[in-house]
C-alpha positions in Angstrom: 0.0 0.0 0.0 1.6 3.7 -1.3 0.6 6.1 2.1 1.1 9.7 1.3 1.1 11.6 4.8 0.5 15.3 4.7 1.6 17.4 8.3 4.4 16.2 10.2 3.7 17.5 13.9 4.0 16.0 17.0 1.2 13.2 15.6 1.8 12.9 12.0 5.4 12.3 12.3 5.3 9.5 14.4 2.4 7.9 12.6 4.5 8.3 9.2 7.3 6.8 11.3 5.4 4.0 12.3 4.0 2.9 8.6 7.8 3.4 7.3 9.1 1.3 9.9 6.5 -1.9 8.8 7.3 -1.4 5.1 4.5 0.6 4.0 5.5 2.8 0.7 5.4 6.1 2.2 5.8 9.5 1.0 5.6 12.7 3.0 4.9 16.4 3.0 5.7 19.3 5.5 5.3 23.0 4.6 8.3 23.0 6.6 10.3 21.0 4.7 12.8 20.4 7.5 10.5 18.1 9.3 10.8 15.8 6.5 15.1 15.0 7.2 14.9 12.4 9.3 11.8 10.2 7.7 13.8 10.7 5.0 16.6 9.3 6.5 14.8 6.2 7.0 13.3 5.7 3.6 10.4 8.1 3.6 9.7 9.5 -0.5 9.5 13.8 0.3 6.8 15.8 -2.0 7.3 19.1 -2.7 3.5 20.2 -2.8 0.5 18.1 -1.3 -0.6 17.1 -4.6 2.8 15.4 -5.6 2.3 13.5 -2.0 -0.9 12.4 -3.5 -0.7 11.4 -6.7 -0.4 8.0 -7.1 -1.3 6.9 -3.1 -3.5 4.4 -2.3 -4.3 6.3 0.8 -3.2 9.9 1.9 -3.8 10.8 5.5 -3.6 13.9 7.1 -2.8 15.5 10.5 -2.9 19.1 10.5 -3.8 22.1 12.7 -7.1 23.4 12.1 -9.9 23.6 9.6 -7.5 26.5 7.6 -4.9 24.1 7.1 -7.2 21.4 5.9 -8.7 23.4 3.4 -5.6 24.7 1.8 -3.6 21.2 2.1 -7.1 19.5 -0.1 -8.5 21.8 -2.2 -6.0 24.6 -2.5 -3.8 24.5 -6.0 -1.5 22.0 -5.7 -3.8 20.6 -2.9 -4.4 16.6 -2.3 -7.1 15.8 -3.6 -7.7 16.5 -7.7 -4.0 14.5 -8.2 -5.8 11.7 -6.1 -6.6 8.8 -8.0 -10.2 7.3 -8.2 -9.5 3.9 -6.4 -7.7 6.2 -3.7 -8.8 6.8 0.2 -8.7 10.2 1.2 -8.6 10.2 5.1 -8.6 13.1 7.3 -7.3 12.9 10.9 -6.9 16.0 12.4 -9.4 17.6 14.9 -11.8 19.5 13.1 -15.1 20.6 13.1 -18.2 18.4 11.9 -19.6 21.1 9.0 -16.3 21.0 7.7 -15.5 17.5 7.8 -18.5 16.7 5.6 -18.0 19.4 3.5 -14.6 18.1 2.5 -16.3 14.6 2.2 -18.5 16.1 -0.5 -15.7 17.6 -2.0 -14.5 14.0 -2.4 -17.7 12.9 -3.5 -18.0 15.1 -6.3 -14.4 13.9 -7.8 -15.3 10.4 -7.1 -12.4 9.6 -4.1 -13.6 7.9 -1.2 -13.1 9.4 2.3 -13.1 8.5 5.9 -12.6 10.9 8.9 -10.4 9.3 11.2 -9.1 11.7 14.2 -7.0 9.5 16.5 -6.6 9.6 20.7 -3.4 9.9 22.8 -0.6 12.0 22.0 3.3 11.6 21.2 4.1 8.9 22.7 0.7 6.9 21.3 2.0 8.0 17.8 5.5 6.9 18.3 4.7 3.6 19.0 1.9 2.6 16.9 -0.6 2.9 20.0 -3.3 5.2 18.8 -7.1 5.0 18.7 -8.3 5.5 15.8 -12.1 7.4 16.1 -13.7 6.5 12.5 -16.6 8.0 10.6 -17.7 6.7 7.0 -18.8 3.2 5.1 -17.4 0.3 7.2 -16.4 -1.6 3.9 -14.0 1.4 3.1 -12.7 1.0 6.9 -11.6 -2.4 5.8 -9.9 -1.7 2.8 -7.2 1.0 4.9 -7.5 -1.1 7.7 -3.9 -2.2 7.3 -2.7 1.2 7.3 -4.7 2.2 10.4 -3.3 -0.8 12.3 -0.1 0.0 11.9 -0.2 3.5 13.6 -2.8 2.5 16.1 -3.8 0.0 18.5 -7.5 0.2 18.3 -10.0 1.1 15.9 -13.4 2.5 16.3 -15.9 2.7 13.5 -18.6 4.9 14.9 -21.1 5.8 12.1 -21.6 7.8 9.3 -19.0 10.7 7.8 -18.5 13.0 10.5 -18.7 10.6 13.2 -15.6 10.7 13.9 -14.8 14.0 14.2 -17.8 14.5 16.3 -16.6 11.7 18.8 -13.3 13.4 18.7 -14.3 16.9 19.8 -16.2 15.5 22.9 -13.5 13.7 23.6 -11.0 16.4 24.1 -13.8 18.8 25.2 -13.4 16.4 28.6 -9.9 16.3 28.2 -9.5 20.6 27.8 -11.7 20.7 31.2 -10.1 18.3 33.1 -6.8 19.3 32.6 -7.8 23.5 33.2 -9.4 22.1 36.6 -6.9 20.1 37.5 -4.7 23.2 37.3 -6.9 25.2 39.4 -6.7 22.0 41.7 -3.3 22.0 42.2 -2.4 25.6 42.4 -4.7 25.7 45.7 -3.3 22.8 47.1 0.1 24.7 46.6 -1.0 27.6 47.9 -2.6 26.7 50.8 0.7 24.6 52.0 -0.2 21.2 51.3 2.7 19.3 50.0 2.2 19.1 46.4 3.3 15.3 45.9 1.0 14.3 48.1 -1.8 16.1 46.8 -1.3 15.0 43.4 -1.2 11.5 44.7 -4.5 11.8 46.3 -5.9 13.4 43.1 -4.3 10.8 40.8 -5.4 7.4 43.0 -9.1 8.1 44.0 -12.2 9.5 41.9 -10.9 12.1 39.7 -8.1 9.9 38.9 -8.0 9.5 35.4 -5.1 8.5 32.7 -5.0 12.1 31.6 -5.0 13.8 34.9 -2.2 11.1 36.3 -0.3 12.2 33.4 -0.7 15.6 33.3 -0.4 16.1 37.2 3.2 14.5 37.2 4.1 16.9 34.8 2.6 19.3 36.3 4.8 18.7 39.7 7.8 18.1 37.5 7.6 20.9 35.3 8.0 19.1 32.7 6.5 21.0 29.5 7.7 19.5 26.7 5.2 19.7 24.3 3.2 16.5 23.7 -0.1 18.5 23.0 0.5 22.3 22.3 -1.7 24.8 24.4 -2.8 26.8 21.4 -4.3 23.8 19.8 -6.5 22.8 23.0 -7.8 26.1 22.7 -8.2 25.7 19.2 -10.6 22.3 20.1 -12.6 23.7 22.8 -13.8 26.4 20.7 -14.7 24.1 17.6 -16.4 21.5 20.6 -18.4 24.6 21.9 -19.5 25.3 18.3 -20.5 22.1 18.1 -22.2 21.3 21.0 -24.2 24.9 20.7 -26.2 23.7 17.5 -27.5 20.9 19.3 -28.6 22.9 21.7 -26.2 22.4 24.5 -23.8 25.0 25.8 -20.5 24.6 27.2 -19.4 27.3 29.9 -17.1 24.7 31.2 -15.1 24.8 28.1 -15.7 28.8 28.0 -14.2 28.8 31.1 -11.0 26.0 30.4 -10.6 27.7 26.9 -9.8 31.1 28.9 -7.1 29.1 30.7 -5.2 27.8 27.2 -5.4 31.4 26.0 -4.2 33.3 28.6 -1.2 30.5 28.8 -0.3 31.2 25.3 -0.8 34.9 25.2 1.8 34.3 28.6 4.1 33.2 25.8 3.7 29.8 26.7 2.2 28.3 23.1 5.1 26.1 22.1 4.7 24.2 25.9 2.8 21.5 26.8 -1.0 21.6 28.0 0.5 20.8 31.7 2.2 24.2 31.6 -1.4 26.3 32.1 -0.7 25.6 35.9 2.8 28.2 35.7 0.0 31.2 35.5 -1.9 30.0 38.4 1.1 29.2 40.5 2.5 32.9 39.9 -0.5 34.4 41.1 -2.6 34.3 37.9 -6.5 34.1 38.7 
Protein backbone atom coordinates (compact mmCIF):
# COMPACT_ATOMS: atom_id res chain seq x y z
CA UNK A 1 0.00 0.00 0.00
CA UNK A 2 1.57 3.70 -1.35
CA UNK A 3 0.60 6.08 2.11
CA UNK A 4 1.06 9.69 1.34
CA UNK A 5 1.08 11.64 4.80
CA UNK A 6 0.48 15.29 4.74
CA UNK A 7 1.59 17.36 8.31
CA UNK A 8 4.41 16.19 10.24
CA UNK A 9 3.70 17.49 13.86
CA UNK A 10 3.96 15.97 17.00
CA UNK A 11 1.25 13.21 15.60
CA UNK A 12 1.78 12.89 11.98
CA UNK A 13 5.39 12.30 12.28
CA UNK A 14 5.33 9.53 14.44
CA UNK A 15 2.38 7.90 12.56
CA UNK A 16 4.47 8.31 9.24
CA UNK A 17 7.34 6.83 11.33
CA UNK A 18 5.40 3.96 12.31
CA UNK A 19 4.00 2.93 8.64
CA UNK A 20 7.80 3.37 7.28
CA UNK A 21 9.07 1.28 9.94
CA UNK A 22 6.53 -1.86 8.84
CA UNK A 23 7.32 -1.41 5.07
CA UNK A 24 4.50 0.60 4.03
CA UNK A 25 5.53 2.80 0.72
CA UNK A 26 5.40 6.11 2.24
CA UNK A 27 5.76 9.47 0.99
CA UNK A 28 5.61 12.72 3.02
CA UNK A 29 4.87 16.41 3.02
CA UNK A 30 5.75 19.27 5.53
CA UNK A 31 5.28 22.96 4.59
CA UNK A 32 8.29 22.98 6.65
CA UNK A 33 10.29 21.01 4.66
CA UNK A 34 12.76 20.44 7.51
CA UNK A 35 10.54 18.14 9.35
CA UNK A 36 10.77 15.84 6.50
CA UNK A 37 15.10 15.00 7.21
CA UNK A 38 14.93 12.40 9.35
CA UNK A 39 11.83 10.24 7.69
CA UNK A 40 13.77 10.75 4.96
CA UNK A 41 16.61 9.31 6.50
CA UNK A 42 14.75 6.23 6.97
CA UNK A 43 13.34 5.68 3.64
CA UNK A 44 10.35 8.08 3.58
CA UNK A 45 9.75 9.49 -0.52
CA UNK A 46 9.54 13.83 0.25
CA UNK A 47 6.78 15.80 -2.02
CA UNK A 48 7.28 19.13 -2.70
CA UNK A 49 3.46 20.16 -2.80
CA UNK A 50 0.49 18.07 -1.28
CA UNK A 51 -0.64 17.07 -4.57
CA UNK A 52 2.79 15.43 -5.56
CA UNK A 53 2.28 13.55 -2.02
CA UNK A 54 -0.94 12.36 -3.46
CA UNK A 55 -0.71 11.37 -6.69
CA UNK A 56 -0.39 7.95 -7.10
CA UNK A 57 -1.28 6.90 -3.15
CA UNK A 58 -3.51 4.41 -2.25
CA UNK A 59 -4.34 6.31 0.78
CA UNK A 60 -3.15 9.87 1.92
CA UNK A 61 -3.82 10.82 5.46
CA UNK A 62 -3.61 13.89 7.08
CA UNK A 63 -2.81 15.45 10.46
CA UNK A 64 -2.95 19.07 10.52
CA UNK A 65 -3.83 22.13 12.68
CA UNK A 66 -7.10 23.40 12.09
CA UNK A 67 -9.93 23.60 9.58
CA UNK A 68 -7.49 26.50 7.56
CA UNK A 69 -4.91 24.12 7.14
CA UNK A 70 -7.18 21.42 5.95
CA UNK A 71 -8.69 23.35 3.37
CA UNK A 72 -5.58 24.73 1.83
CA UNK A 73 -3.63 21.16 2.09
CA UNK A 74 -7.10 19.46 -0.14
CA UNK A 75 -8.45 21.77 -2.16
CA UNK A 76 -5.97 24.60 -2.47
CA UNK A 77 -3.84 24.53 -5.96
CA UNK A 78 -1.53 22.04 -5.70
CA UNK A 79 -3.78 20.55 -2.88
CA UNK A 80 -4.38 16.63 -2.28
CA UNK A 81 -7.14 15.76 -3.58
CA UNK A 82 -7.68 16.45 -7.66
CA UNK A 83 -4.05 14.50 -8.16
CA UNK A 84 -5.82 11.73 -6.09
CA UNK A 85 -6.62 8.83 -8.02
CA UNK A 86 -10.22 7.25 -8.19
CA UNK A 87 -9.47 3.87 -6.37
CA UNK A 88 -7.69 6.20 -3.71
CA UNK A 89 -8.81 6.76 0.24
CA UNK A 90 -8.73 10.15 1.17
CA UNK A 91 -8.55 10.20 5.10
CA UNK A 92 -8.65 13.07 7.31
CA UNK A 93 -7.31 12.87 10.88
CA UNK A 94 -6.91 16.01 12.37
CA UNK A 95 -9.39 17.64 14.92
CA UNK A 96 -11.82 19.47 13.11
CA UNK A 97 -15.14 20.61 13.07
CA UNK A 98 -18.22 18.44 11.92
CA UNK A 99 -19.56 21.07 8.96
CA UNK A 100 -16.27 21.00 7.68
CA UNK A 101 -15.49 17.51 7.76
CA UNK A 102 -18.51 16.74 5.64
CA UNK A 103 -18.03 19.36 3.47
CA UNK A 104 -14.59 18.06 2.53
CA UNK A 105 -16.33 14.59 2.24
CA UNK A 106 -18.49 16.12 -0.47
CA UNK A 107 -15.67 17.56 -1.96
CA UNK A 108 -14.46 13.96 -2.42
CA UNK A 109 -17.70 12.92 -3.46
CA UNK A 110 -17.98 15.07 -6.34
CA UNK A 111 -14.41 13.91 -7.83
CA UNK A 112 -15.35 10.45 -7.08
CA UNK A 113 -12.41 9.63 -4.12
CA UNK A 114 -13.60 7.93 -1.18
CA UNK A 115 -13.09 9.36 2.30
CA UNK A 116 -13.14 8.54 5.87
CA UNK A 117 -12.64 10.85 8.93
CA UNK A 118 -10.41 9.26 11.21
CA UNK A 119 -9.10 11.66 14.20
CA UNK A 120 -7.00 9.51 16.52
CA UNK A 121 -6.56 9.64 20.68
CA UNK A 122 -3.45 9.87 22.75
CA UNK A 123 -0.59 11.99 22.05
CA UNK A 124 3.32 11.57 21.20
CA UNK A 125 4.11 8.95 22.67
CA UNK A 126 0.74 6.92 21.33
CA UNK A 127 1.98 7.99 17.82
CA UNK A 128 5.48 6.86 18.34
CA UNK A 129 4.70 3.61 19.02
CA UNK A 130 1.92 2.55 16.86
CA UNK A 131 -0.56 2.92 20.00
CA UNK A 132 -3.30 5.21 18.79
CA UNK A 133 -7.09 5.02 18.72
CA UNK A 134 -8.29 5.53 15.84
CA UNK A 135 -12.14 7.43 16.13
CA UNK A 136 -13.71 6.52 12.48
CA UNK A 137 -16.58 7.98 10.64
CA UNK A 138 -17.66 6.70 7.05
CA UNK A 139 -18.81 3.20 5.10
CA UNK A 140 -17.38 0.28 7.15
CA UNK A 141 -16.44 -1.61 3.95
CA UNK A 142 -13.99 1.37 3.14
CA UNK A 143 -12.65 0.97 6.91
CA UNK A 144 -11.63 -2.39 5.80
CA UNK A 145 -9.87 -1.71 2.77
CA UNK A 146 -7.19 1.03 4.93
CA UNK A 147 -7.50 -1.05 7.68
CA UNK A 148 -3.94 -2.20 7.28
CA UNK A 149 -2.70 1.18 7.26
CA UNK A 150 -4.65 2.21 10.39
CA UNK A 151 -3.31 -0.84 12.27
CA UNK A 152 -0.10 -0.04 11.90
CA UNK A 153 -0.24 3.49 13.61
CA UNK A 154 -2.83 2.46 16.10
CA UNK A 155 -3.81 -0.02 18.46
CA UNK A 156 -7.51 0.24 18.26
CA UNK A 157 -9.95 1.07 15.89
CA UNK A 158 -13.43 2.53 16.29
CA UNK A 159 -15.88 2.70 13.50
CA UNK A 160 -18.64 4.85 14.89
CA UNK A 161 -21.15 5.79 12.15
CA UNK A 162 -21.55 7.76 9.29
CA UNK A 163 -19.01 10.75 7.83
CA UNK A 164 -18.48 12.97 10.55
CA UNK A 165 -18.68 10.62 13.19
CA UNK A 166 -15.61 10.66 13.88
CA UNK A 167 -14.80 13.98 14.22
CA UNK A 168 -17.76 14.45 16.30
CA UNK A 169 -16.56 11.65 18.77
CA UNK A 170 -13.28 13.41 18.68
CA UNK A 171 -14.34 16.93 19.80
CA UNK A 172 -16.15 15.53 22.91
CA UNK A 173 -13.51 13.71 23.60
CA UNK A 174 -10.99 16.42 24.11
CA UNK A 175 -13.85 18.80 25.17
CA UNK A 176 -13.42 16.37 28.57
CA UNK A 177 -9.94 16.26 28.15
CA UNK A 178 -9.52 20.56 27.83
CA UNK A 179 -11.73 20.67 31.19
CA UNK A 180 -10.08 18.34 33.09
CA UNK A 181 -6.77 19.29 32.55
CA UNK A 182 -7.77 23.54 33.23
CA UNK A 183 -9.40 22.12 36.57
CA UNK A 184 -6.92 20.10 37.47
CA UNK A 185 -4.67 23.20 37.27
CA UNK A 186 -6.93 25.19 39.40
CA UNK A 187 -6.71 21.96 41.73
CA UNK A 188 -3.31 22.02 42.18
CA UNK A 189 -2.43 25.64 42.42
CA UNK A 190 -4.65 25.65 45.74
CA UNK A 191 -3.26 22.78 47.13
CA UNK A 192 0.13 24.72 46.56
CA UNK A 193 -0.99 27.60 47.94
CA UNK A 194 -2.61 26.68 50.79
CA UNK A 195 0.66 24.61 51.98
CA UNK A 196 -0.15 21.24 51.31
CA UNK A 197 2.69 19.31 50.05
CA UNK A 198 2.17 19.08 46.40
CA UNK A 199 3.28 15.33 45.92
CA UNK A 200 0.96 14.29 48.12
CA UNK A 201 -1.79 16.12 46.82
CA UNK A 202 -1.27 15.03 43.41
CA UNK A 203 -1.16 11.47 44.74
CA UNK A 204 -4.46 11.83 46.29
CA UNK A 205 -5.88 13.41 43.10
CA UNK A 206 -4.32 10.77 40.79
CA UNK A 207 -5.36 7.44 42.99
CA UNK A 208 -9.07 8.15 44.04
CA UNK A 209 -12.21 9.53 41.92
CA UNK A 210 -10.88 12.09 39.74
CA UNK A 211 -8.11 9.86 38.90
CA UNK A 212 -8.04 9.51 35.37
CA UNK A 213 -5.09 8.47 32.70
CA UNK A 214 -4.95 12.09 31.60
CA UNK A 215 -4.95 13.81 34.91
CA UNK A 216 -2.21 11.11 36.25
CA UNK A 217 -0.28 12.17 33.44
CA UNK A 218 -0.70 15.57 33.32
CA UNK A 219 -0.39 16.07 37.21
CA UNK A 220 3.25 14.55 37.19
CA UNK A 221 4.08 16.87 34.81
CA UNK A 222 2.63 19.34 36.34
CA UNK A 223 4.78 18.71 39.73
CA UNK A 224 7.82 18.13 37.45
CA UNK A 225 7.59 20.93 35.34
CA UNK A 226 8.03 19.08 32.72
CA UNK A 227 6.49 20.95 29.55
CA UNK A 228 7.73 19.55 26.74
CA UNK A 229 5.15 19.66 24.28
CA UNK A 230 3.25 16.53 23.69
CA UNK A 231 -0.12 18.49 23.01
CA UNK A 232 0.47 22.31 22.31
CA UNK A 233 -1.69 24.79 24.44
CA UNK A 234 -2.81 26.83 21.40
CA UNK A 235 -4.25 23.80 19.78
CA UNK A 236 -6.47 22.80 23.02
CA UNK A 237 -7.78 26.11 22.65
CA UNK A 238 -8.24 25.74 19.25
CA UNK A 239 -10.60 22.27 20.06
CA UNK A 240 -12.55 23.68 22.76
CA UNK A 241 -13.76 26.43 20.73
CA UNK A 242 -14.67 24.06 17.62
CA UNK A 243 -16.43 21.45 20.62
CA UNK A 244 -18.41 24.64 21.91
CA UNK A 245 -19.53 25.33 18.31
CA UNK A 246 -20.46 22.11 18.11
CA UNK A 247 -22.18 21.34 20.96
CA UNK A 248 -24.21 24.90 20.67
CA UNK A 249 -26.16 23.67 17.52
CA UNK A 250 -27.46 20.85 19.30
CA UNK A 251 -28.61 22.91 21.72
CA UNK A 252 -26.22 22.39 24.53
CA UNK A 253 -23.82 24.97 25.85
CA UNK A 254 -20.49 24.61 27.24
CA UNK A 255 -19.41 27.30 29.85
CA UNK A 256 -17.10 24.73 31.24
CA UNK A 257 -15.06 24.76 28.14
CA UNK A 258 -15.72 28.78 27.95
CA UNK A 259 -14.23 28.82 31.13
CA UNK A 260 -10.96 26.01 30.39
CA UNK A 261 -10.58 27.65 26.89
CA UNK A 262 -9.84 31.13 28.86
CA UNK A 263 -7.11 29.10 30.67
CA UNK A 264 -5.16 27.76 27.25
CA UNK A 265 -5.41 31.37 25.99
CA UNK A 266 -4.19 33.35 28.57
CA UNK A 267 -1.22 30.46 28.80
CA UNK A 268 -0.26 31.21 25.33
CA UNK A 269 -0.80 34.93 25.20
CA UNK A 270 1.84 34.29 28.56
CA UNK A 271 4.08 33.24 25.76
CA UNK A 272 3.72 29.75 26.69
CA UNK A 273 2.24 28.26 23.07
CA UNK A 274 5.07 26.14 22.14
CA UNK A 275 4.74 24.21 25.93
CA UNK A 276 2.79 21.51 26.82
CA UNK A 277 -1.03 21.60 27.95
CA UNK A 278 0.52 20.83 31.70
CA UNK A 279 2.16 24.17 31.59
CA UNK A 280 -1.44 26.33 32.14
CA UNK A 281 -0.69 25.61 35.92
CA UNK A 282 2.79 28.17 35.69
CA UNK A 283 0.01 31.19 35.51
CA UNK A 284 -1.95 30.04 38.39
CA UNK A 285 1.12 29.16 40.53
CA UNK A 286 2.54 32.86 39.89
CA UNK A 287 -0.48 34.42 41.06
CA UNK A 288 -2.59 34.32 37.85
CA UNK A 289 -6.50 34.07 38.65
Amino acid sequence: MKVAVLGLGIMGSGMARQLVEKRFDVTVWNRDVAKTAALATLGARVARTPAQAAAGADMVIAMLANDEASRSVWLADQGALAAMGKDAVAIESSTLTVDWIRELAAAAKHRDIAFLDAPVTGSKAQAETGALSFLVGGPADLLERVRPALAAMGKSITHLGPTGSGALMKLINNFLCGVQVASLAEAMAMAERSGLDSHQAAAVLSGGSPGSPLVKMIAQRMLDRAYEPNFFIPLMAKDLSYARQTFARAGIELPSADAARARFIDAERAGMGQKDIAAIVELLRRGGQ
